[in-house]
PyMOL commands that place a pseudoatom at each C-alpha (Angstrom):
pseudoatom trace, name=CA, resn=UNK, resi=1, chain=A, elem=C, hetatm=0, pos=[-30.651, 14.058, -31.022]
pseudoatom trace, name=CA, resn=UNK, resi=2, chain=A, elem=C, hetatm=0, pos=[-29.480, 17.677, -31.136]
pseudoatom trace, name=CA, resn=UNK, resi=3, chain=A, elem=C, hetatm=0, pos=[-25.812, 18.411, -31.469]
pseudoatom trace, name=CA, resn=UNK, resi=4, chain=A, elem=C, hetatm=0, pos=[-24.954, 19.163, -27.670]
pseudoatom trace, name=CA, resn=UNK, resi=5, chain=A, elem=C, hetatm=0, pos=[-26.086, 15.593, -27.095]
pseudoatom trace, name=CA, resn=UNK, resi=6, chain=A, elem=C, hetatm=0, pos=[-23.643, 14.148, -29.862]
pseudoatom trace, name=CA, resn=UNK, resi=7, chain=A, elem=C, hetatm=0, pos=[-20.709, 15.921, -29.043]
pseudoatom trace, name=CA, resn=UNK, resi=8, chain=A, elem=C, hetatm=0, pos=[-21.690, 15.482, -25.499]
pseudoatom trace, name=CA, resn=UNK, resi=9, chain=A, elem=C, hetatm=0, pos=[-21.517, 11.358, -25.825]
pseudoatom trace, name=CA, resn=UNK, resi=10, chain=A, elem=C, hetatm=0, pos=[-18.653, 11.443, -28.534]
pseudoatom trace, name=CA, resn=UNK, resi=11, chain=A, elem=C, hetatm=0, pos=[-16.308, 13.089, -25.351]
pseudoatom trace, name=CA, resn=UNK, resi=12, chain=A, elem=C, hetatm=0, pos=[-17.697, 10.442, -22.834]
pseudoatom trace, name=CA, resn=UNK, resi=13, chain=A, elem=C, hetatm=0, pos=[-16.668, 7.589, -25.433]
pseudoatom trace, name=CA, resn=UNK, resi=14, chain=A, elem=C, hetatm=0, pos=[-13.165, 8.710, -25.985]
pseudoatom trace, name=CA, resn=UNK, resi=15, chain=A, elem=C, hetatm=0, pos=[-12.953, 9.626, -22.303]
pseudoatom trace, name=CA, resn=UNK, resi=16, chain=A, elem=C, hetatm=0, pos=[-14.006, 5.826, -21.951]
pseudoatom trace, name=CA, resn=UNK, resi=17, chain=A, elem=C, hetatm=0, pos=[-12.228, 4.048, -24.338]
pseudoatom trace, name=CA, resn=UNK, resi=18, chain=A, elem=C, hetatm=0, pos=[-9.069, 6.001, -22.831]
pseudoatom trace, name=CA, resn=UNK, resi=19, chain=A, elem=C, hetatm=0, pos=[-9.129, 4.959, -19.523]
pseudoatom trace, name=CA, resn=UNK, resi=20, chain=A, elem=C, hetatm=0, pos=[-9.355, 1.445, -20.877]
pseudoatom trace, name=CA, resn=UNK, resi=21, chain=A, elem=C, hetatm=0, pos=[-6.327, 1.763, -22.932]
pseudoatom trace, name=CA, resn=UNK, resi=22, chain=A, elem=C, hetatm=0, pos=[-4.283, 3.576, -19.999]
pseudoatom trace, name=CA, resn=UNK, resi=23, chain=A, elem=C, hetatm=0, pos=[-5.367, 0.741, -17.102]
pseudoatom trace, name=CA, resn=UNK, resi=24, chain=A, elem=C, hetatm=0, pos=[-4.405, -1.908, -20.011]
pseudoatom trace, name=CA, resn=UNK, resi=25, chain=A, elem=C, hetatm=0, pos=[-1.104, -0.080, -20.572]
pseudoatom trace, name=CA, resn=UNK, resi=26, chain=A, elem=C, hetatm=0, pos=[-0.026, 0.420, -16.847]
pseudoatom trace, name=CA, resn=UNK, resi=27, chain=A, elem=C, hetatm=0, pos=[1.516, -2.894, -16.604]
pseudoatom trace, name=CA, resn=UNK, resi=28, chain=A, elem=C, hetatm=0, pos=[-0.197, -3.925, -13.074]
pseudoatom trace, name=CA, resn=UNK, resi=29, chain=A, elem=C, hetatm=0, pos=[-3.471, -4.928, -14.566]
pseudoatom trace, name=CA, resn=UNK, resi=30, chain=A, elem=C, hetatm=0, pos=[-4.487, -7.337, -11.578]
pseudoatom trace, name=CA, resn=UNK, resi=31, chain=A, elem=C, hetatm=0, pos=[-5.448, -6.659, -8.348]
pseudoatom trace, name=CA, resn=UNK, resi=32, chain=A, elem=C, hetatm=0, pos=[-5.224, -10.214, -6.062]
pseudoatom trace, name=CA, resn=UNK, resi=33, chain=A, elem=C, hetatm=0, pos=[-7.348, -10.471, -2.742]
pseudoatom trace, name=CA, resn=UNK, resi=34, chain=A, elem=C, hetatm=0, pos=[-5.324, -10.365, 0.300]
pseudoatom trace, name=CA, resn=UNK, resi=35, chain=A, elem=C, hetatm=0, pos=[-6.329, -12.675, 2.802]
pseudoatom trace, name=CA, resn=UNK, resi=36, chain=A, elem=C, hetatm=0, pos=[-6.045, -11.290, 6.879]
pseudoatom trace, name=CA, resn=UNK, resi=37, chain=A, elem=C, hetatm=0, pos=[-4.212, -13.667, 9.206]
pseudoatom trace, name=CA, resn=UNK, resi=38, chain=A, elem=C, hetatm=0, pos=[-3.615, -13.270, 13.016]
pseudoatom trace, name=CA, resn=UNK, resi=39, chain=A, elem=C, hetatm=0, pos=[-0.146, -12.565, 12.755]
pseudoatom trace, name=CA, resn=UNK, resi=40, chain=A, elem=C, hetatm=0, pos=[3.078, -12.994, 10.974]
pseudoatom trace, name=CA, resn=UNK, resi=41, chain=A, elem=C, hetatm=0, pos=[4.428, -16.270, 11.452]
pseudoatom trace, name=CA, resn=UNK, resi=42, chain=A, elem=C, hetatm=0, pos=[7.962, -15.907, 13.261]
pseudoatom trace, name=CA, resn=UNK, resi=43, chain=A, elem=C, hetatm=0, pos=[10.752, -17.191, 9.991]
pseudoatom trace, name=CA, resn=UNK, resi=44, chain=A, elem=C, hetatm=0, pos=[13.563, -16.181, 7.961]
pseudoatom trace, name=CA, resn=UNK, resi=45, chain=A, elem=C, hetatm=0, pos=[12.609, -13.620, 5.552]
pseudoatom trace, name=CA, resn=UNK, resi=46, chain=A, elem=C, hetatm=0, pos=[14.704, -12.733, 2.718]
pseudoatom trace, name=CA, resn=UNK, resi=47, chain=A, elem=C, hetatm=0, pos=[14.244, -9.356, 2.771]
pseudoatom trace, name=CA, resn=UNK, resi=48, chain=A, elem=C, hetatm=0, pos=[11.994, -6.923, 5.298]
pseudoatom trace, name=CA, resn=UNK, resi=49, chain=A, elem=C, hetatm=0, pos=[10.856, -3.372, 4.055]
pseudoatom trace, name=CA, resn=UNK, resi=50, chain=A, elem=C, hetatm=0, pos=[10.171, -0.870, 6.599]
pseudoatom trace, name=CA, resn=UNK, resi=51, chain=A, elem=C, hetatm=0, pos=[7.752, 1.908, 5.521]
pseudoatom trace, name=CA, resn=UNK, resi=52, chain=A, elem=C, hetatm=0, pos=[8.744, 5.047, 7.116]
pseudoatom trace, name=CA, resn=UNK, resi=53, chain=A, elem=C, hetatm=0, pos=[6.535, 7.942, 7.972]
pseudoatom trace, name=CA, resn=UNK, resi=54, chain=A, elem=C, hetatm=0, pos=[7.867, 11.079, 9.331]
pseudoatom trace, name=CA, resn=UNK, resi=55, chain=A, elem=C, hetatm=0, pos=[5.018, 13.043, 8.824]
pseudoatom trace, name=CA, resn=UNK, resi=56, chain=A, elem=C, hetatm=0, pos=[3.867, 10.863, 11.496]
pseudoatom trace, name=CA, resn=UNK, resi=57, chain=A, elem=C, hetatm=0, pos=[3.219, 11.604, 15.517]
pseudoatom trace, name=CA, resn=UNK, resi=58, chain=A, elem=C, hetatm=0, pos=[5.617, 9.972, 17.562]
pseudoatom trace, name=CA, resn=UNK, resi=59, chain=A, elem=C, hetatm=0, pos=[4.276, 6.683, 17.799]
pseudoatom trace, name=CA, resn=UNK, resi=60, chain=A, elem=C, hetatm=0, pos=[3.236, 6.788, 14.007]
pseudoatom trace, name=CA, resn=UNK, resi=61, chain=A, elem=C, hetatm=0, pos=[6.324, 6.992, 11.881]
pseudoatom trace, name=CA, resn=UNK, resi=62, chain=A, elem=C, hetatm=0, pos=[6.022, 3.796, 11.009]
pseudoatom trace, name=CA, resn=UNK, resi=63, chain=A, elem=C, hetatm=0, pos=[3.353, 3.175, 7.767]
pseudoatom trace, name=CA, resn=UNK, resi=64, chain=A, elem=C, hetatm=0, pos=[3.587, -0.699, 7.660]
pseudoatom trace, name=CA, resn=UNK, resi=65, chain=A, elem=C, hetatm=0, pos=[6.200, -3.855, 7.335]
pseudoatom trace, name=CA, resn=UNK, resi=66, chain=A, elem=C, hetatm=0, pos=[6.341, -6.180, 4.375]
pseudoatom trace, name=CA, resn=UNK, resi=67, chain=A, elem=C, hetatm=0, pos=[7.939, -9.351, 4.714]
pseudoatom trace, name=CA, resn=UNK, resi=68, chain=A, elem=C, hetatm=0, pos=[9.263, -11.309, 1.971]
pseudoatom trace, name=CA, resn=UNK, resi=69, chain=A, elem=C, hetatm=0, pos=[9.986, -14.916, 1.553]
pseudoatom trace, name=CA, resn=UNK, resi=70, chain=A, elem=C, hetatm=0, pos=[13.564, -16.102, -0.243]
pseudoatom trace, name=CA, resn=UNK, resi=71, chain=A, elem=C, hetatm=0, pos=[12.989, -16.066, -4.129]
pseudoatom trace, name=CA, resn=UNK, resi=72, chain=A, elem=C, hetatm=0, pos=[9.450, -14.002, -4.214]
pseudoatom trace, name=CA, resn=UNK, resi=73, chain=A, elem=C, hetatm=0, pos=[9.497, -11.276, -6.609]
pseudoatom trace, name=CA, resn=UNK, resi=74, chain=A, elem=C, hetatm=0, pos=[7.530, -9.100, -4.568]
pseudoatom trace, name=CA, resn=UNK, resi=75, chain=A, elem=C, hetatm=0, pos=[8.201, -4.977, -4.141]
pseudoatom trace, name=CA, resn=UNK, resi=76, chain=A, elem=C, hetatm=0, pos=[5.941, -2.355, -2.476]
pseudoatom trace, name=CA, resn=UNK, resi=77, chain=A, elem=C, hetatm=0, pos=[5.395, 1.546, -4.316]
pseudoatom trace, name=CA, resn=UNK, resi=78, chain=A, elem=C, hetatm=0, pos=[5.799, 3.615, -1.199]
pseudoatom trace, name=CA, resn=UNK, resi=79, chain=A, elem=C, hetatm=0, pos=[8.182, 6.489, -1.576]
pseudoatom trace, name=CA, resn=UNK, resi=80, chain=A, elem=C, hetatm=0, pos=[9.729, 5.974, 1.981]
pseudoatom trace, name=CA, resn=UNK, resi=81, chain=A, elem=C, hetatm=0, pos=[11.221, 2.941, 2.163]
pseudoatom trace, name=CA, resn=UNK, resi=82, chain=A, elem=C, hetatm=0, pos=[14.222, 1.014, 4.037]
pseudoatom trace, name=CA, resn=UNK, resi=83, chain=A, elem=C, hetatm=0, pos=[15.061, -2.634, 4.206]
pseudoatom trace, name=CA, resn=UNK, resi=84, chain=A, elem=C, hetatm=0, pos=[15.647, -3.899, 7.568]
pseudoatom trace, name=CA, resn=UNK, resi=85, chain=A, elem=C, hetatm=0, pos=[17.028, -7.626, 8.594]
pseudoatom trace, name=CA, resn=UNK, resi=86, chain=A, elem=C, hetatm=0, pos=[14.853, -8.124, 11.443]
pseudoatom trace, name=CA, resn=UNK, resi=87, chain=A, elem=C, hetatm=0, pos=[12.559, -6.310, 13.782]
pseudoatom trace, name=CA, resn=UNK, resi=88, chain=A, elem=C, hetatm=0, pos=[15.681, -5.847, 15.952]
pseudoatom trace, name=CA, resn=UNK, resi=89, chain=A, elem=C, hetatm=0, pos=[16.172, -2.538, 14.079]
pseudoatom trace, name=CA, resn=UNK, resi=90, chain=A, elem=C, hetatm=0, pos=[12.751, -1.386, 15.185]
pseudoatom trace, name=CA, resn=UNK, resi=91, chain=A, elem=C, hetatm=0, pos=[13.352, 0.883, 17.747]
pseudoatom trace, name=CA, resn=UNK, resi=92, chain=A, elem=C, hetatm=0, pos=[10.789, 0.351, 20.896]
pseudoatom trace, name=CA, resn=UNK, resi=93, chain=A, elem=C, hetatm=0, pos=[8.177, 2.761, 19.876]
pseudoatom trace, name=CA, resn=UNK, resi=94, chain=A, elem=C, hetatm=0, pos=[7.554, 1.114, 16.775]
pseudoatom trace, name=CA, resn=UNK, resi=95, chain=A, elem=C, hetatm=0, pos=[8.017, -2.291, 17.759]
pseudoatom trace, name=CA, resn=UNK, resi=96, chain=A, elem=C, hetatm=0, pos=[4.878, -1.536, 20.523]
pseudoatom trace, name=CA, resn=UNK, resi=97, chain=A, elem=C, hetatm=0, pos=[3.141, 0.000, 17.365]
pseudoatom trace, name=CA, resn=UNK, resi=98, chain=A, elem=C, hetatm=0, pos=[3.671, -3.183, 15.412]
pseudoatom trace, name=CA, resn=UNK, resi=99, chain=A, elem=C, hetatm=0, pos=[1.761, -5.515, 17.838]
pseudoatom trace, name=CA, resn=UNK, resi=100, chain=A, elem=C, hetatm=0, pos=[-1.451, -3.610, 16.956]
pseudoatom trace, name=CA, resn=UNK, resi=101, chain=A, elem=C, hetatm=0, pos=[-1.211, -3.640, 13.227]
pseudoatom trace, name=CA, resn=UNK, resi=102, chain=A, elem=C, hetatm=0, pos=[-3.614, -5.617, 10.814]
pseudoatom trace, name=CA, resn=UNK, resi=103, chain=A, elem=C, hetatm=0, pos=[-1.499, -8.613, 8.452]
pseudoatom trace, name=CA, resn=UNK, resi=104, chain=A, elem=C, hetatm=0, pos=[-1.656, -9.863, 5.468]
pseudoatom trace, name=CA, resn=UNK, resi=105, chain=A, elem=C, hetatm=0, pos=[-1.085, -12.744, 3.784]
pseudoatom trace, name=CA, resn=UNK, resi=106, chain=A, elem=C, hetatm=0, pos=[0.379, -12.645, 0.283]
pseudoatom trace, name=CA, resn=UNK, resi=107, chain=A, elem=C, hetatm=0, pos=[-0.437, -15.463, -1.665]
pseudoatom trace, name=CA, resn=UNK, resi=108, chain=A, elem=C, hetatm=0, pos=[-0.620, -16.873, -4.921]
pseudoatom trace, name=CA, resn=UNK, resi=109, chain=A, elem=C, hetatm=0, pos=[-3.085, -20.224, -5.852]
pseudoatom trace, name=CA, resn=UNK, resi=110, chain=A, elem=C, hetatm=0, pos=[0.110, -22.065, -5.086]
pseudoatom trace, name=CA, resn=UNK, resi=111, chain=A, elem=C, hetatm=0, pos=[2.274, -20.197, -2.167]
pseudoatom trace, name=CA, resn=UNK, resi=112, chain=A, elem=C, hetatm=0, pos=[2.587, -17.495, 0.284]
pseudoatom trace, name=CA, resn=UNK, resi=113, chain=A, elem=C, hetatm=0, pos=[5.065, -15.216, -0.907]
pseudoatom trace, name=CA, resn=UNK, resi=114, chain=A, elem=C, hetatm=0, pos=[5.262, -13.167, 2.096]
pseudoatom trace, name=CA, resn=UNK, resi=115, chain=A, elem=C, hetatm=0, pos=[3.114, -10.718, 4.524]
pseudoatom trace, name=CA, resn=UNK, resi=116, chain=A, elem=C, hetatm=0, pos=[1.993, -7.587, 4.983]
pseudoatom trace, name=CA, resn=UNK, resi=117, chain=A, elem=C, hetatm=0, pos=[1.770, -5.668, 8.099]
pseudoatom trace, name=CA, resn=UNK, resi=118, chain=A, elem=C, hetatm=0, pos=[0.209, -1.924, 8.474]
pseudoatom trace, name=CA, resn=UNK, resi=119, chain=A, elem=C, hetatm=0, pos=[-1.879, 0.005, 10.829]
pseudoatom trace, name=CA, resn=UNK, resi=120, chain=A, elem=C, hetatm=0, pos=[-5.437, 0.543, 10.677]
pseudoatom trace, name=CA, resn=UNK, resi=121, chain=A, elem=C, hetatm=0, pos=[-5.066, 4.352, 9.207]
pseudoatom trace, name=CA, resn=UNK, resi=122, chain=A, elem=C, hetatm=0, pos=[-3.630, 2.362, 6.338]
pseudoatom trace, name=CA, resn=UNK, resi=123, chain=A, elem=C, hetatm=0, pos=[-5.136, 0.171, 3.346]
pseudoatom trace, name=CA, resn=UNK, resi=124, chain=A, elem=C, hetatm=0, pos=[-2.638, -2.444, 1.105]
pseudoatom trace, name=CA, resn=UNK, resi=125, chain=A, elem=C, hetatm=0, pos=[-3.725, -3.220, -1.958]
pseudoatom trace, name=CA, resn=UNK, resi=126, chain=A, elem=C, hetatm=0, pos=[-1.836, -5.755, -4.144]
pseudoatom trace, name=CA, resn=UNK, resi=127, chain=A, elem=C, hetatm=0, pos=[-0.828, -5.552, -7.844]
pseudoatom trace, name=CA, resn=UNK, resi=128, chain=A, elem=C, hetatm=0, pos=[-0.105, -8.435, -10.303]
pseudoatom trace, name=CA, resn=UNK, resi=129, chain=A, elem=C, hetatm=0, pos=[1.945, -8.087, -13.126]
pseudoatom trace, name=CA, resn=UNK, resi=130, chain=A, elem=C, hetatm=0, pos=[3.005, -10.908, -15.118]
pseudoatom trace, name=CA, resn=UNK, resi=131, chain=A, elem=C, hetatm=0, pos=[5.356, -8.726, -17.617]
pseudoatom trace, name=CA, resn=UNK, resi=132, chain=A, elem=C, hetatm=0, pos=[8.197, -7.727, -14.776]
pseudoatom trace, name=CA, resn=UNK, resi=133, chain=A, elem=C, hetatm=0, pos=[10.230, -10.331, -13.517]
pseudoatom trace, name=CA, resn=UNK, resi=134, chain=A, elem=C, hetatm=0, pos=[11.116, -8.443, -10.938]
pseudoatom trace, name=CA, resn=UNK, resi=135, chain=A, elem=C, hetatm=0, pos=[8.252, -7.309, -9.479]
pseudoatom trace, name=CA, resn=UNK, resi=136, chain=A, elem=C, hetatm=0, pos=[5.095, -9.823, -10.310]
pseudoatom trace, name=CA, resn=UNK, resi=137, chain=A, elem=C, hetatm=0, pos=[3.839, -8.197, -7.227]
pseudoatom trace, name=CA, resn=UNK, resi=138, chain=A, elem=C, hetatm=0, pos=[3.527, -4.867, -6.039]
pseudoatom trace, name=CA, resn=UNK, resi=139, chain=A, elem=C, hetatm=0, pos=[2.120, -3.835, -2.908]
pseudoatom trace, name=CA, resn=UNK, resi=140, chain=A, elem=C, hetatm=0, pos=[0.422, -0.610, -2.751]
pseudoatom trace, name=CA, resn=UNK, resi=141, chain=A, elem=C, hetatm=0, pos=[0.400, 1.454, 0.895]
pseudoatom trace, name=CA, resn=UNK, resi=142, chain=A, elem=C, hetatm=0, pos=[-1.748, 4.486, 0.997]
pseudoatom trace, name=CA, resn=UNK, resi=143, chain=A, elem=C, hetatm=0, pos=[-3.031, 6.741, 4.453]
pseudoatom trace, name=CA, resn=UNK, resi=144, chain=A, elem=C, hetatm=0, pos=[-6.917, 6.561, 4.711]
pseudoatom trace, name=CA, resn=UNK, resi=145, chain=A, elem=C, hetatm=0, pos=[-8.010, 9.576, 6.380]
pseudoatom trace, name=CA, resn=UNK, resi=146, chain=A, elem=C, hetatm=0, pos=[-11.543, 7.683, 7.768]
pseudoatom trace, name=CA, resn=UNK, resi=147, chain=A, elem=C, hetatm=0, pos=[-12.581, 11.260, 8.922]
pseudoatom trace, name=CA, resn=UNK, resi=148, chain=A, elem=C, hetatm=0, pos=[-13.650, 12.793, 5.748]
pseudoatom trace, name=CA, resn=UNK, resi=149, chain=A, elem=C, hetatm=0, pos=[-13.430, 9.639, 3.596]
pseudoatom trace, name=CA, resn=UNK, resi=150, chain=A, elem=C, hetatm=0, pos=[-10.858, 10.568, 2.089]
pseudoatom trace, name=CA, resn=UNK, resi=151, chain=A, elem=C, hetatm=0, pos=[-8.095, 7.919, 0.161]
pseudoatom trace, name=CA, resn=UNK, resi=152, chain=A, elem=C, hetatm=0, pos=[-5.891, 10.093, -1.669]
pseudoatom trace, name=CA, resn=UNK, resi=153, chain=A, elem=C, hetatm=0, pos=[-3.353, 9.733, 1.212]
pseudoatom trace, name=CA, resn=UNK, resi=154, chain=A, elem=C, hetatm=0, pos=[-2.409, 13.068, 2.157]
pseudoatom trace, name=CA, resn=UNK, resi=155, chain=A, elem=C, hetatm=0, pos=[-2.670, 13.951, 5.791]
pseudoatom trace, name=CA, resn=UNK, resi=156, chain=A, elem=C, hetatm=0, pos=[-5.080, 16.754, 7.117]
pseudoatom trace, name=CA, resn=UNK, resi=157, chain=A, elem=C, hetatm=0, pos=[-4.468, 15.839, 10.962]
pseudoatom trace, name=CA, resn=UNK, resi=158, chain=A, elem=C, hetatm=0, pos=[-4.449, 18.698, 13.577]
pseudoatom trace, name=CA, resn=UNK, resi=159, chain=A, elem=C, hetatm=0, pos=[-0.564, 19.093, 14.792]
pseudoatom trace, name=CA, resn=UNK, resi=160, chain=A, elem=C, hetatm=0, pos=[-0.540, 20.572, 18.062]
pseudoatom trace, name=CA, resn=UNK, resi=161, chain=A, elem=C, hetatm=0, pos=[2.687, 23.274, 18.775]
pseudoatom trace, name=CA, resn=UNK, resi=162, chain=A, elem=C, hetatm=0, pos=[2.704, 25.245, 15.716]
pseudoatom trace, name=CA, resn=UNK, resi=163, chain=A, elem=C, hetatm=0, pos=[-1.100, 27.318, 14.955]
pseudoatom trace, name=CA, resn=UNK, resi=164, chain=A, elem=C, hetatm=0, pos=[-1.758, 30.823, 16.389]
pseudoatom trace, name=CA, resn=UNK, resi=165, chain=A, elem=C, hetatm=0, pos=[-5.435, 31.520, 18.121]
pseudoatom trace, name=CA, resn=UNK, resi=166, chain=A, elem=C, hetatm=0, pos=[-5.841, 27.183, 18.337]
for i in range(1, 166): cmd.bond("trace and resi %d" % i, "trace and resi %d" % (i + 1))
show_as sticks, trace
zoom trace
């Protein structure tokens, strides 16, 4: 082996053994499946968090619902976030949005804990961690831009009103 090749495979193991110690270290080490159910099933929840998009078109500033049950230690990662009683405080637009989004059930081996509810531009992935109390699970909300395959969530939509020459 010459010495390119060494120093080559010396970089890729610490590179490796890195990312294993960083994933072990993040705290959500656990991603649970998600099962897809029809809809939401009509309740008390303890708690409802709206995911707000302004970035959005009109009838798109809304980036998901999740519902949580009393007593579930459940909490979502998305930087735009309100918590609403009911869907009352939707206001029309989104609540005719809402009937055409994809759910999800939150479970556990033992209970639902709650449900998730998001367009189809949107993915939900959910996060176990059994070191916070407060959150065991986390519920991750990104864009999916299904044009270029592209997950990092950032938007590259055409916005009509605002280019020269278009």
């Amino acid at each position: 082996m010459n010495r390119h090749n060494i120093k080559n495979l010396t970089r890729s193991t610490a590179l490796g053994l890195s990312t294993l110690v960083l994933i072990s270290c993040s705290g959500y080490n656990k991603i649970v499946k998600m099962p897809e159910v029809n809809e939401v099933p009509p309740g008390q929840y303890e708690r409802i968090i709206k995911l707000n998009d302004p970035e959005g078109i009109p009838d798109k500033t809304i980036a998901g619902l999740v519902f949580i049950k009393k007593g579930a230690n459940v909490c979502t990662d998305y930087p735009r976030q309100e918590i609403i009683k009911s869907l009352d405080e939707l206001t029309m637009t989104e609540k005719n949005s809402y009937r055409y989004f994809s759910n999800y059930a939150i479970t556990t081996e033992i209970e639902t804990l709650g449900f998730v509810s998001i367009p189809i531009e949107y993915r939900a992935i959910l996060w176990k961690n059994e070191k916070d109390e407060n959150c065991k699970y986390e519920v991750q909300v990104e864009y999916i831009n299904k044009e270029r395959g592209d997950f990092s969530g950032e938007r590259n939509e055409n916005v009509h009103g605002g280019g020269h020459g278009r």
